[in-house]
C-alpha atoms as a printed R data frame, in Angstrom:
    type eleno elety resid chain resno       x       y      z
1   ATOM     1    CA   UNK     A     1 -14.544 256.655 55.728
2   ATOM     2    CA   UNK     A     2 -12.570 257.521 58.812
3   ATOM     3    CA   UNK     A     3 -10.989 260.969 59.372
4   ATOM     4    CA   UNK     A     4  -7.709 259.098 59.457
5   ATOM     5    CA   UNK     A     5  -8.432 257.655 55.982
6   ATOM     6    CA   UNK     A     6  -9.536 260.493 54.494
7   ATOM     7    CA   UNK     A     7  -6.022 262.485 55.023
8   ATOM     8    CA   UNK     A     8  -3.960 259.190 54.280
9   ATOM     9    CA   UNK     A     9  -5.473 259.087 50.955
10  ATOM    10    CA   UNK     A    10  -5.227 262.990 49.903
11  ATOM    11    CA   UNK     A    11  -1.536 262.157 51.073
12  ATOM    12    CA   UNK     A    12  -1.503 259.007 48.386
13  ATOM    13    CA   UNK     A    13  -3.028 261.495 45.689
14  ATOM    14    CA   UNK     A    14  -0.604 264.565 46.118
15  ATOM    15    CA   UNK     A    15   2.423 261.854 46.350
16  ATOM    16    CA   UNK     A    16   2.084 260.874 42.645
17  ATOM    17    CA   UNK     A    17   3.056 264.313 41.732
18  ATOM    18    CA   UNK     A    18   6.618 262.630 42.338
19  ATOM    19    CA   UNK     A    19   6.282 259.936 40.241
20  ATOM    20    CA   UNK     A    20   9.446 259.461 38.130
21  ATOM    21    CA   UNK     A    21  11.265 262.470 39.718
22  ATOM    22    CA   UNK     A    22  12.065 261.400 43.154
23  ATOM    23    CA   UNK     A    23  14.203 258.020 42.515
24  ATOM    24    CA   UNK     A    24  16.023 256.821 44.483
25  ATOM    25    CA   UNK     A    25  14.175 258.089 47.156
26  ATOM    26    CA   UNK     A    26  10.420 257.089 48.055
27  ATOM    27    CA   UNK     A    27   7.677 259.315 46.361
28  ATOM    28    CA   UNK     A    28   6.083 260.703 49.534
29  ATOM    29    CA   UNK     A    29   2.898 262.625 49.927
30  ATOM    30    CA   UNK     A    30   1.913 264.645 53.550
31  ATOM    31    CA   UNK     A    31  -0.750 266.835 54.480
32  ATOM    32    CA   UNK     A    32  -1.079 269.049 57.422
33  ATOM    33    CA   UNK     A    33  -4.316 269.701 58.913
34  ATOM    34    CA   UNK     A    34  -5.454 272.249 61.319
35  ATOM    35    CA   UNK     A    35  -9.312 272.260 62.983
36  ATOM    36    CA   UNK     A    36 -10.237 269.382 59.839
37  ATOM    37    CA   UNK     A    37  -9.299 271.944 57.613
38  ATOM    38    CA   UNK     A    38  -5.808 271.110 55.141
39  ATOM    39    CA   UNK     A    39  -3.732 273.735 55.633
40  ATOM    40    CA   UNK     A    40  -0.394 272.077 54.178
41  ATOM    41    CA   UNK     A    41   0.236 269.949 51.105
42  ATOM    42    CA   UNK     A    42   3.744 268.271 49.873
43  ATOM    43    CA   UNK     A    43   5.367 265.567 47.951
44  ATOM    44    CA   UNK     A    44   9.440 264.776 47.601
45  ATOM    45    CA   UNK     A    45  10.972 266.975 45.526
46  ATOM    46    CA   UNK     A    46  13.730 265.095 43.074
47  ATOM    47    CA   UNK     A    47  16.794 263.631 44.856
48  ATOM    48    CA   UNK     A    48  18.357 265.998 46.912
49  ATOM    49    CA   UNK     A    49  15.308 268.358 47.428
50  ATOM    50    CA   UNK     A    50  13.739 268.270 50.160
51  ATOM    51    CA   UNK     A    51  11.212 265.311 51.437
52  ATOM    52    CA   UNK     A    52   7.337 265.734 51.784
53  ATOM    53    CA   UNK     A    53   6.728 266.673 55.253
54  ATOM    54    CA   UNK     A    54   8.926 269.888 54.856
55  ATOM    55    CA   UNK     A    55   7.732 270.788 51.996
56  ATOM    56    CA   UNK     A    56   4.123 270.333 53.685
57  ATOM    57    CA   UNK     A    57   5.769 272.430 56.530
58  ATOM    58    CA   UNK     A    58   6.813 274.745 53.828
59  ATOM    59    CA   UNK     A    59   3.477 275.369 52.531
60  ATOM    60    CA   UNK     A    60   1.891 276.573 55.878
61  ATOM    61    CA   UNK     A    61   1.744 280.209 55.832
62  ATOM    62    CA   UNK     A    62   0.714 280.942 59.729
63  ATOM    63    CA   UNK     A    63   3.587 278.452 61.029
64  ATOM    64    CA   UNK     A    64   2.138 278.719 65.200
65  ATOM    65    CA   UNK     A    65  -0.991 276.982 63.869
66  ATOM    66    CA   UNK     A    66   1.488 273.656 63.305
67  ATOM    67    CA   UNK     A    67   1.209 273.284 67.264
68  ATOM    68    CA   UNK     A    68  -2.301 272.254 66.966
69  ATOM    69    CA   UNK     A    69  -2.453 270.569 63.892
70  ATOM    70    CA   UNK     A    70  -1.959 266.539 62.864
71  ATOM    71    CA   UNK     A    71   0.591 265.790 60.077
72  ATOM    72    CA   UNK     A    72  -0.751 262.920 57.751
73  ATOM    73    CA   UNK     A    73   2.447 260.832 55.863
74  ATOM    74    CA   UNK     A    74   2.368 258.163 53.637
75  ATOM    75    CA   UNK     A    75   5.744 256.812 54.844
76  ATOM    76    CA   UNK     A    76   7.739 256.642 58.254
77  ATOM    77    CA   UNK     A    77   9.680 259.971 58.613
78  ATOM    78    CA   UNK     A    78  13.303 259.339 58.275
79  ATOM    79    CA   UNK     A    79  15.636 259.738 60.991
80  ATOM    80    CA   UNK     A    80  18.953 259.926 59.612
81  ATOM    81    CA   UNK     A    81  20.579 261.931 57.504
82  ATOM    82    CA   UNK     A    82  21.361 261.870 53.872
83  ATOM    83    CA   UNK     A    83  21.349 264.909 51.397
84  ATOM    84    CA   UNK     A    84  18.888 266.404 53.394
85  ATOM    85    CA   UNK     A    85  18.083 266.362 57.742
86  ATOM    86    CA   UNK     A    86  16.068 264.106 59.287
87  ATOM    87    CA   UNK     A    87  12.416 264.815 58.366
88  ATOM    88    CA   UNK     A    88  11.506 263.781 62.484
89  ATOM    89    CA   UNK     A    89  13.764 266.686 63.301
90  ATOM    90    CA   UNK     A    90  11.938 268.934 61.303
91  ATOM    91    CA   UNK     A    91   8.714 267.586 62.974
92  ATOM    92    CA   UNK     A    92  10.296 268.287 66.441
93  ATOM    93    CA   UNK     A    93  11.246 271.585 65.932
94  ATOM    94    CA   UNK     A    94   7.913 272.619 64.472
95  ATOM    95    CA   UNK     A    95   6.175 270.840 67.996
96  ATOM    96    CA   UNK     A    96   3.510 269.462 65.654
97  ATOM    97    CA   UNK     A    97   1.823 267.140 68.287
98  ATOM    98    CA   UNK     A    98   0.213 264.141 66.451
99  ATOM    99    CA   UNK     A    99   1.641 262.156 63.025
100 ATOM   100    CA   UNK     A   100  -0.599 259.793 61.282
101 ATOM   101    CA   UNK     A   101   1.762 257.723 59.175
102 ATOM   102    CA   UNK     A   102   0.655 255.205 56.336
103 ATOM   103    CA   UNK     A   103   3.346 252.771 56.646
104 ATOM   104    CA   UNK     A   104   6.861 251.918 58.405
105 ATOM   105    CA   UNK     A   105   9.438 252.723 56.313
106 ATOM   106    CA   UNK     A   106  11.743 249.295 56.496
107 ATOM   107    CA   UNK     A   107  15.170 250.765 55.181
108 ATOM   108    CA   UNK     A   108  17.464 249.799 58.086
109 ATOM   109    CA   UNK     A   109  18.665 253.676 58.471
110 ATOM   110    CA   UNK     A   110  15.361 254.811 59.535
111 ATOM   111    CA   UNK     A   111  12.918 251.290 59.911
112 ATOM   112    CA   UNK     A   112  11.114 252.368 63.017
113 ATOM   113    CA   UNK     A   113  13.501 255.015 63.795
114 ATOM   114    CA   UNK     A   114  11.820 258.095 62.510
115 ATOM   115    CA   UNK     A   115   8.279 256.684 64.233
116 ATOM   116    CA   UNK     A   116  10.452 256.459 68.048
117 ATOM   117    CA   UNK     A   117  12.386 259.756 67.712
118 ATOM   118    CA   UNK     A   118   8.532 261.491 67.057
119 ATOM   119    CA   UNK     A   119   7.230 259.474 70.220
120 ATOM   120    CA   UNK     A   120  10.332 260.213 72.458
121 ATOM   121    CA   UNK     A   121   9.822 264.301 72.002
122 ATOM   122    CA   UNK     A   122   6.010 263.301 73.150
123 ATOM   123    CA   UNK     A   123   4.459 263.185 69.667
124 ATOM   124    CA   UNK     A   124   1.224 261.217 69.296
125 ATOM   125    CA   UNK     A   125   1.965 258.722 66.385
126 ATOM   126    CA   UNK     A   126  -0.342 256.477 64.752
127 ATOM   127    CA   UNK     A   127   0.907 253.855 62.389
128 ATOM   128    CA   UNK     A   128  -0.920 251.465 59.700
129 ATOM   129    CA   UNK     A   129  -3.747 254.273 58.329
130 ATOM   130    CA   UNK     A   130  -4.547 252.620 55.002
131 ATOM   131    CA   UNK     A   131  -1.335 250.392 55.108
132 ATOM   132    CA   UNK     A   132  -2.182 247.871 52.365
133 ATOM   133    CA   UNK     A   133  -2.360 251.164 50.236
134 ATOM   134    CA   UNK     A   134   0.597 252.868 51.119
135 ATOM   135    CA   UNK     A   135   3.145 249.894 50.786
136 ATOM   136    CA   UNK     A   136   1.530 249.429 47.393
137 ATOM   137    CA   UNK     A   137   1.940 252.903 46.432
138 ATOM   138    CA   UNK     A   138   5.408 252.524 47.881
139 ATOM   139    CA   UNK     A   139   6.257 249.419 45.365
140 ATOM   140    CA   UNK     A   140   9.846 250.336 43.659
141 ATOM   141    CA   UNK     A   141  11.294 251.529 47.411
142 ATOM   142    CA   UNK     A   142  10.152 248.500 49.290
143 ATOM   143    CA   UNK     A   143  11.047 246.450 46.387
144 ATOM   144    CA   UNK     A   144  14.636 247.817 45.902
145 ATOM   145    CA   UNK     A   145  15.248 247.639 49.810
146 ATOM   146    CA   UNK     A   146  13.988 244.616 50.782
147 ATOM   147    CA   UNK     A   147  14.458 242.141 47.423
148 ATOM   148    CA   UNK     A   148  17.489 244.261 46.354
149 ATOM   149    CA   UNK     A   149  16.362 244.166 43.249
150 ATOM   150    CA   UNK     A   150  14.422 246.996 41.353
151 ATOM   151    CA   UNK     A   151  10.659 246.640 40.963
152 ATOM   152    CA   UNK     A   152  10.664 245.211 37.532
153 ATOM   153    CA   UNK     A   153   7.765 245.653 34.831
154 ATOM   154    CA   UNK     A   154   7.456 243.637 31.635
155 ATOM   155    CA   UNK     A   155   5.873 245.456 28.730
156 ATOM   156    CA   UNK     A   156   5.269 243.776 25.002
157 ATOM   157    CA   UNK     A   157   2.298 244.535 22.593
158 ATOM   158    CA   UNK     A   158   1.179 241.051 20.890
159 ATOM   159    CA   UNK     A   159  -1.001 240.106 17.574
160 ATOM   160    CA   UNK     A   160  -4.165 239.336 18.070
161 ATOM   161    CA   UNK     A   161  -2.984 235.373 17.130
162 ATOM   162    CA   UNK     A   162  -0.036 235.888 19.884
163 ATOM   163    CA   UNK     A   163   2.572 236.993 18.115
164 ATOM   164    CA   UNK     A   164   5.425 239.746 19.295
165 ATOM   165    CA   UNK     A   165   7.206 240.227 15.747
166 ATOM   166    CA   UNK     A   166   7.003 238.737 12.080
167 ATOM   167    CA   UNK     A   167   9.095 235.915 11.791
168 ATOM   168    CA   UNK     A   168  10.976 238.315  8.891
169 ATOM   169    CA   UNK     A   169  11.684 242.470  8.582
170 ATOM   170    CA   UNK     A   170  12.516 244.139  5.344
171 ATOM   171    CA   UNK     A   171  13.403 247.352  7.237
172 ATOM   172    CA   UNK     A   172  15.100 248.632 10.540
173 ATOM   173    CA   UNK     A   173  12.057 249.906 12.489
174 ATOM   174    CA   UNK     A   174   9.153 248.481 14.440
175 ATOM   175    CA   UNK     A   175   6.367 247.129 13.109
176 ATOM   176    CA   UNK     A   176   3.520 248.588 15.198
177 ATOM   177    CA   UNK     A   177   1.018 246.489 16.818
178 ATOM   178    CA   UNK     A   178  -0.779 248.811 18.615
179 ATOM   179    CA   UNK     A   179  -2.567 251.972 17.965
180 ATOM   180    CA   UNK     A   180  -0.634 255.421 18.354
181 ATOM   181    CA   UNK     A   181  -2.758 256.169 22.019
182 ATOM   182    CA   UNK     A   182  -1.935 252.710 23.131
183 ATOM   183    CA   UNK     A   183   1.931 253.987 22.119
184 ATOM   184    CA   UNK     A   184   1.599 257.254 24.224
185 ATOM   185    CA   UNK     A   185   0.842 255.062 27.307
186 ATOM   186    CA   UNK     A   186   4.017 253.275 26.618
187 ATOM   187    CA   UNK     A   187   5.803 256.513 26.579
188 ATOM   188    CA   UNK     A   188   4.228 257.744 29.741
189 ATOM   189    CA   UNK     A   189   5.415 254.451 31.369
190 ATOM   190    CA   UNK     A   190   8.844 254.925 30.326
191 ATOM   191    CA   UNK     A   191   8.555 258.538 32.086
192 ATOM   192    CA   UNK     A   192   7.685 257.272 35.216
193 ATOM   193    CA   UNK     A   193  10.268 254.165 35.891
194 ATOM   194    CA   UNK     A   194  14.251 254.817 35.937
195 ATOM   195    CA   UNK     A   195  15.112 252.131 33.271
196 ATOM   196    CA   UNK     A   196  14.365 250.505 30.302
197 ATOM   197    CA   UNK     A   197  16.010 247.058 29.158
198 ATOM   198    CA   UNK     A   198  16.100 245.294 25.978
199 ATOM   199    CA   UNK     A   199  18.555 242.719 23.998
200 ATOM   200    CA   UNK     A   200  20.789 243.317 21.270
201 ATOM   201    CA   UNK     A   201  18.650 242.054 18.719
202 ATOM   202    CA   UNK     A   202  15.715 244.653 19.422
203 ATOM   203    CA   UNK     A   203  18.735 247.037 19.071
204 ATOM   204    CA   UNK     A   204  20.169 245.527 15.630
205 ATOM   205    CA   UNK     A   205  16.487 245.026 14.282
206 ATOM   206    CA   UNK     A   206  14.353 247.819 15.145
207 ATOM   207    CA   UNK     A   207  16.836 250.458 15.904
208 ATOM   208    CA   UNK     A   208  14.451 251.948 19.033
209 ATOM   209    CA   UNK     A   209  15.918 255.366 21.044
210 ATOM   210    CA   UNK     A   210  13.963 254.163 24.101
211 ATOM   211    CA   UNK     A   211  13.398 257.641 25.003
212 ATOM   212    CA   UNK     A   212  10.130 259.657 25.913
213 ATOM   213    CA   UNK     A   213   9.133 261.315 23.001
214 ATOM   214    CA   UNK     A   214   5.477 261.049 22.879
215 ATOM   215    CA   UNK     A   215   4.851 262.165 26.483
216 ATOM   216    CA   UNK     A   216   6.740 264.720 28.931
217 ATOM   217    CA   UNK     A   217   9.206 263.351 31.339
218 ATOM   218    CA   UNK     A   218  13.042 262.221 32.072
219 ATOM   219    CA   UNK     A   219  14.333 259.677 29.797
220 ATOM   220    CA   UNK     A   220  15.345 256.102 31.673
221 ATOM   221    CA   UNK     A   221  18.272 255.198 31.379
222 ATOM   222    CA   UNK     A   222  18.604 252.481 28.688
223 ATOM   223    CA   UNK     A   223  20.183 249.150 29.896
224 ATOM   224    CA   UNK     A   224  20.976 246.953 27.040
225 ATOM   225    CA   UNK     A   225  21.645 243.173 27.213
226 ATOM   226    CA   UNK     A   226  24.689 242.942 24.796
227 ATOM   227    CA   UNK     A   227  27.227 239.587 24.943
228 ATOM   228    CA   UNK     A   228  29.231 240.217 22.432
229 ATOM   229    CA   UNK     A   229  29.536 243.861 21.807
230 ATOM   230    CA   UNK     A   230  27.566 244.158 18.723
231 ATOM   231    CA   UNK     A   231  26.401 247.883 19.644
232 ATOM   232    CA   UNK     A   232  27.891 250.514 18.525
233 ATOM   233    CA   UNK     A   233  27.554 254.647 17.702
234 ATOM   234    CA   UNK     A   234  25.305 253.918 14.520
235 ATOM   235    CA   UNK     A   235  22.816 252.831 16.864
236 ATOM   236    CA   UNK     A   236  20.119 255.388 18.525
237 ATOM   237    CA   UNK     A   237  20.098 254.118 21.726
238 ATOM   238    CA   UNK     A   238  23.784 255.385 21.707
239 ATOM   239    CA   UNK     A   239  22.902 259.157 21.674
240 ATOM   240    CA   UNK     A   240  23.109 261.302 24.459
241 ATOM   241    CA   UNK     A   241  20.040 261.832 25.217
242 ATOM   242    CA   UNK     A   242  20.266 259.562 28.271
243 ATOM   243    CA   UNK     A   243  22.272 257.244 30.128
244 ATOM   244    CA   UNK     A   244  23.815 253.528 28.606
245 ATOM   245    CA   UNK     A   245  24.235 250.624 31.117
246 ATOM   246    CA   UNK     A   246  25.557 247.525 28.919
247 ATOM   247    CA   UNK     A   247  25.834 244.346 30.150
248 ATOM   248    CA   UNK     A   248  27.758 241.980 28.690
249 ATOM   249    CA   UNK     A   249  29.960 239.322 28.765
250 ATOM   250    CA   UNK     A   250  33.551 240.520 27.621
251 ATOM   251    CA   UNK     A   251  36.067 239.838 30.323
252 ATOM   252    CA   UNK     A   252  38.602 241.822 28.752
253 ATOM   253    CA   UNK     A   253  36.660 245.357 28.866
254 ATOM   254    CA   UNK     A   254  38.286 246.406 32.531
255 ATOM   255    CA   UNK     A   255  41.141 243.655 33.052
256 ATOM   256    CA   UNK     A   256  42.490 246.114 36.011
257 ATOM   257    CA   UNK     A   257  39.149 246.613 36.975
258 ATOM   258    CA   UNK     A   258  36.740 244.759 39.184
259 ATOM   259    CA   UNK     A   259  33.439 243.598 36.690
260 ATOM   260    CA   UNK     A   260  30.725 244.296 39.829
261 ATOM   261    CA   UNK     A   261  31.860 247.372 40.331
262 ATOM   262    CA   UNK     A   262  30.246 250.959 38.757
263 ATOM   263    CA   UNK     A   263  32.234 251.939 35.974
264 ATOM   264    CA   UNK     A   264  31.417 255.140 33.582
265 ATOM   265    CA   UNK     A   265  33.729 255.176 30.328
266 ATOM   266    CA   UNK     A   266  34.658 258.393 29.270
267 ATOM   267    CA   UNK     A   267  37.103 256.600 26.531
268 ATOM   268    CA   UNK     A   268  34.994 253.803 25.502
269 ATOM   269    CA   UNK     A   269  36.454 250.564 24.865
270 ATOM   270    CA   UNK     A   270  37.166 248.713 22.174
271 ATOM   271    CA   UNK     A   271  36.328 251.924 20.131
272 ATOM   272    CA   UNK     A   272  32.593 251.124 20.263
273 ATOM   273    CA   UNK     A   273  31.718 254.969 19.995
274 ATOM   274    CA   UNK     A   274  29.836 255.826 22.799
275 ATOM   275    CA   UNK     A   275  30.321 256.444 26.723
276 ATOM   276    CA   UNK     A   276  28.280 254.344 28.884
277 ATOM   277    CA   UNK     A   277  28.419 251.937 32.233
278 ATOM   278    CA   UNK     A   278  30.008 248.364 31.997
279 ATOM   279    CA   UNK     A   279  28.399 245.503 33.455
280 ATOM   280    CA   UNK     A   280  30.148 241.684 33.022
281 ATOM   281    CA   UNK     A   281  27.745 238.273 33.674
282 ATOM   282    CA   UNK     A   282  28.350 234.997 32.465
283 ATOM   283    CA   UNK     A   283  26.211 234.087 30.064
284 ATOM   284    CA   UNK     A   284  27.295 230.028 30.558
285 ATOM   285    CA   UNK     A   285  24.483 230.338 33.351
286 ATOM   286    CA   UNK     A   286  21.482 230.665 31.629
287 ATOM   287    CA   UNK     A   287  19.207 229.574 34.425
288 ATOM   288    CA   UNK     A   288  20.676 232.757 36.187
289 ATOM   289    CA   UNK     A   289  20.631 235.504 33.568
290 ATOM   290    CA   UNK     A   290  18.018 237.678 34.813
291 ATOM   291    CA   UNK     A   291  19.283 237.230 38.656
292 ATOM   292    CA   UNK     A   292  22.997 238.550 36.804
293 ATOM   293    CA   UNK     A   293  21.211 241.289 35.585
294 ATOM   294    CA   UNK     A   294  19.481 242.304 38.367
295 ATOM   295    CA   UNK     A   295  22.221 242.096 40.805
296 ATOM   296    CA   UNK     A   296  23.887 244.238 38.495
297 ATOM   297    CA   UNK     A   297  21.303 246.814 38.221
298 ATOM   298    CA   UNK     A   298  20.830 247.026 42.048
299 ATOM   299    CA   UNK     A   299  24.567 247.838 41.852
300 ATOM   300    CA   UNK     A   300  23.704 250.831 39.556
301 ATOM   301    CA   UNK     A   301  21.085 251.881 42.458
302 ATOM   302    CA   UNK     A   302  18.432 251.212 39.957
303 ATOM   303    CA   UNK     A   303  14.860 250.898 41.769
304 ATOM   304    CA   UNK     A   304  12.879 250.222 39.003
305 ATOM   305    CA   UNK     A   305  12.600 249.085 35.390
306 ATOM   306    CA   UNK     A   306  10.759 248.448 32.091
307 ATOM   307    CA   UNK     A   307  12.016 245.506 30.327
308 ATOM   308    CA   UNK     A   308  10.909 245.786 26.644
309 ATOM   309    CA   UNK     A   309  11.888 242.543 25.017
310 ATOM   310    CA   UNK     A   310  11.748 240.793 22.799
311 ATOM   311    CA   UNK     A   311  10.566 237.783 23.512
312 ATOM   312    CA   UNK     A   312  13.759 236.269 24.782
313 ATOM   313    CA   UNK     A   313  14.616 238.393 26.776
314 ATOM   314    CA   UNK     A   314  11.493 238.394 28.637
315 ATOM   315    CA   UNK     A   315  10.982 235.035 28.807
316 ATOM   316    CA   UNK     A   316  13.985 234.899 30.758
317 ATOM   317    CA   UNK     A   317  12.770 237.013 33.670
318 ATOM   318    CA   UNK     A   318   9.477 235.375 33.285
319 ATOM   319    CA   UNK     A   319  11.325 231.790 33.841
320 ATOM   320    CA   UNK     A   320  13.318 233.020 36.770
321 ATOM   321    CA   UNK     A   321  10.458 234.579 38.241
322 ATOM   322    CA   UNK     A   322  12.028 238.288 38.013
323 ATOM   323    CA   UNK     A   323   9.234 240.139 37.719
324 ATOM   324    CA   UNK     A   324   6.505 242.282 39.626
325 ATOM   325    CA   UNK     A   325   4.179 243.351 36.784
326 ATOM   326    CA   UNK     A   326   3.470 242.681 33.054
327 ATOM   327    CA   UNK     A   327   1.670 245.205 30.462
328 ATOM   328    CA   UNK     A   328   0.415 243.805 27.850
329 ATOM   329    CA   UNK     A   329  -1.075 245.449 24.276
330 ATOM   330    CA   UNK     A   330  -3.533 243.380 22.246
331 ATOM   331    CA   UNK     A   331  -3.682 244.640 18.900
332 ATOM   332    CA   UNK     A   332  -5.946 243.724 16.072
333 ATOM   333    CA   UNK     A   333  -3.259 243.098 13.444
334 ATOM   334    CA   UNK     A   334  -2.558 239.542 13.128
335 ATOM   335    CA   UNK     A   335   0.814 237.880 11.662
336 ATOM   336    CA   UNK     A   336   0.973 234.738  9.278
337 ATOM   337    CA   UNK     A   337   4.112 233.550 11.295
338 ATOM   338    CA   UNK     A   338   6.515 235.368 14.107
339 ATOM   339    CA   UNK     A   339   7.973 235.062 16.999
340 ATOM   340    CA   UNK     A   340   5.452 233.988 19.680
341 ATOM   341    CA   UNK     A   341   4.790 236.429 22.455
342 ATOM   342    CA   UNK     A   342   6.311 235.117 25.944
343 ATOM   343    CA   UNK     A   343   4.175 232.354 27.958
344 ATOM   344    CA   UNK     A   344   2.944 234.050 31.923
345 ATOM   345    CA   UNK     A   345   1.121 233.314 34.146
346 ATOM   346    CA   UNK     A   346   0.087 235.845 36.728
347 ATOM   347    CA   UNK     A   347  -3.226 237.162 38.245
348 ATOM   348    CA   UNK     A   348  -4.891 239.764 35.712
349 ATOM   349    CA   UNK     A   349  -5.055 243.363 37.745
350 ATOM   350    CA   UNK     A   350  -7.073 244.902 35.420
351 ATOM   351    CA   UNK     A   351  -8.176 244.585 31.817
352 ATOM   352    CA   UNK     A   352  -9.491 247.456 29.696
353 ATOM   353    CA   UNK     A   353  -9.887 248.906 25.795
354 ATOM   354    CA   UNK     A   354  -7.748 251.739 24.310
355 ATOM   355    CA   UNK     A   355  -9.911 252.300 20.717
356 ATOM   356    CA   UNK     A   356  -9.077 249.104 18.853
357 ATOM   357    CA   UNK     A   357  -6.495 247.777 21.654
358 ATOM   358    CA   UNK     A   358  -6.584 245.860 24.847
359 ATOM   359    CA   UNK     A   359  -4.394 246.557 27.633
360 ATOM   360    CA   UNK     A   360  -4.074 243.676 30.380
361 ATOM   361    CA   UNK     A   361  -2.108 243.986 33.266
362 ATOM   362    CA   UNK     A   362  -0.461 241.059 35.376
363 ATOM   363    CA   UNK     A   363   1.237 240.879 38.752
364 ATOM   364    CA   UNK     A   364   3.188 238.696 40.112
365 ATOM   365    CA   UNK     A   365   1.729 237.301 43.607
């Protein structure tokens, strides 16, 4: 492996550490290195922290030896500035003399930018070190930028005869399919993406919090597809232990109000009990549902999601082609009748066994 490579990817590795914590911004990973020798590590810190390159700046205790050393990036450097100075700037002033950067960073604030700011002050700059890498790592950003959409995962756990859910319940709770470890993954997943999405009628019949309970992390905020304002306070997606985003087809919930734009009720309406966002489609276009949706949640600045059914629901995104990836659980219990699990058809990623479970994941090419 190249000694280009090498960097890039410790870059890659360190940048997970920001996985989940970073949104909106990109979860960056540099490394400064002095003689082949790392003598600087960082990843973004949450939103409004700073960005990975000063924090990898940061890190170097003997700051003169940043004259001679390469800084290694997994993203362009921005150039502009936000809730934090350009990271080039920082660069500058610091007189590193070479940047290795994974990937061009195609927001149109910085989108090149960054990269001819670094070569104007003389910096050597090489671009496209493990690209196919970087972008991927980079999936929710260049997703939310250039789709304007968020990067969108679809999650269900089936029977091992296909099924998603009896055809009857006798009791307000899931029925699990899948093993508790298979569960703990789930809850890990939810840690890592800013949303989570399901219908009304996962609401009314299983009664899920959609929080992360069985793993450490920030709880999405839960975005709940609900026409007809069936939802209310005795639900437990309604606590406050995150964020509500309801979409839903009521035009009289703002009538002074514009329905596209972001609006947090401190007062609920209609005395449903809770405080949460407002978001009005029309529900007469059901070949446009999920592109509703997401232009709704792109409004809400959301960059990525997990939408957890049912089967409906993701069927829908499925049929309008709304999606990026799909985890699926294959349990051993089996169902006499149910609801069949959604239809796909994507290229399996990977495919592997947790205990009794399999776990297949799709993408969408």
């Amino acid at each position: 492996m190249k000694t280009h490579e090498v960097y890039i990817k410790r870059s890659l590795q360190i940048a997970k550490n920001g996985l989940g914590t970073t949104r909106p911004n990109p979860m960056v990973g540099a490394v400064i290195v002095y003689n082949n020798i790392i003598i600087g590590e960082g990843y973004t810190s949450p939103c409004g922290g700073p960005h990975a390159e000063v924090n990898a700046i940061n890190s170097v205790k003997d700051k003169s030896l940043l004259q001679q050393s390469t800084l290694y990036v997994t993203l362009e450097p921005c150039s502009h500035y936000g809730k934090t100075p350009p990271c080039s700037d920082v660069i500058i002033k610091h007189k590193i003399p070479e940047v290795v950067v994974g990937c061009v960073d195609d927001n149109p604030e910085v989108s090149g930018k960054g990269i001819a700011k670094l070569k104007a002050s003389g910096c050597n700059v090489t671009v496209g070190v493990l690209e196919d890498e970087c972008i991927a790592h980079h999936k929710r950003f260049f997703t939310y930028h250039n789709k304007k959409r968020p990067y969108i995962i679809l999650k269900w756990a089936e029977t091992k005869n296909g099924f998603i859910a009896p055809k009857t319940k006798h009791e307000q709770k899931p029925i699990w399919i899948t093993n508790p470890y298979s569960r703990q993954l789930a809850h890990k997943w939810r840690a890592e993406e800013q949303a989570i999405l399901v219908g009304t009628n996962t609401v009314i019949e299983d009664n899920p919090s959609l929080t992360v309970r069985d793993w450490t992390g920030e709880n999405p905020i839960r975005v709940l597809l609900d026409k007809s304002l069936k939802i209310d306070k005795e639900f437990a997606v309604t606590n406050d232990k995150s964020d509500n985003i309801i979409i839903h087809g009521k035009s009289y919930i703002f009538p002074e109000a514009d329905s596209n734009q972001k609006e947090w009720s401190i007062n609920p309406p209609l005395n449903i009990g809770f405080s949460a966002g407002f978001y009005e489609i029309d529900w007469n276009k059901s070949n446009k549902i999920a592109h509703q949706i997401c232009l709704g949640l792109t409004k809400w600045q959301i960059n990525s999601i997990i939408i957890e059914g049912g089967a409906k629901t993701l069927q829908t995104f499925i049929d309008e082609n709304l999606w990026d990836e799909a985890r699926v659980f294959i349990g051993e219990a089996e169902f006499r009748d149910g609801v069949k699990a959604p239809i796909i058809n994507g290229k399996i990623k990977s495919e592997q066994q947790i205990l009794s479970d399999t776990l297949k994941i799709y993408t969408n090419d």
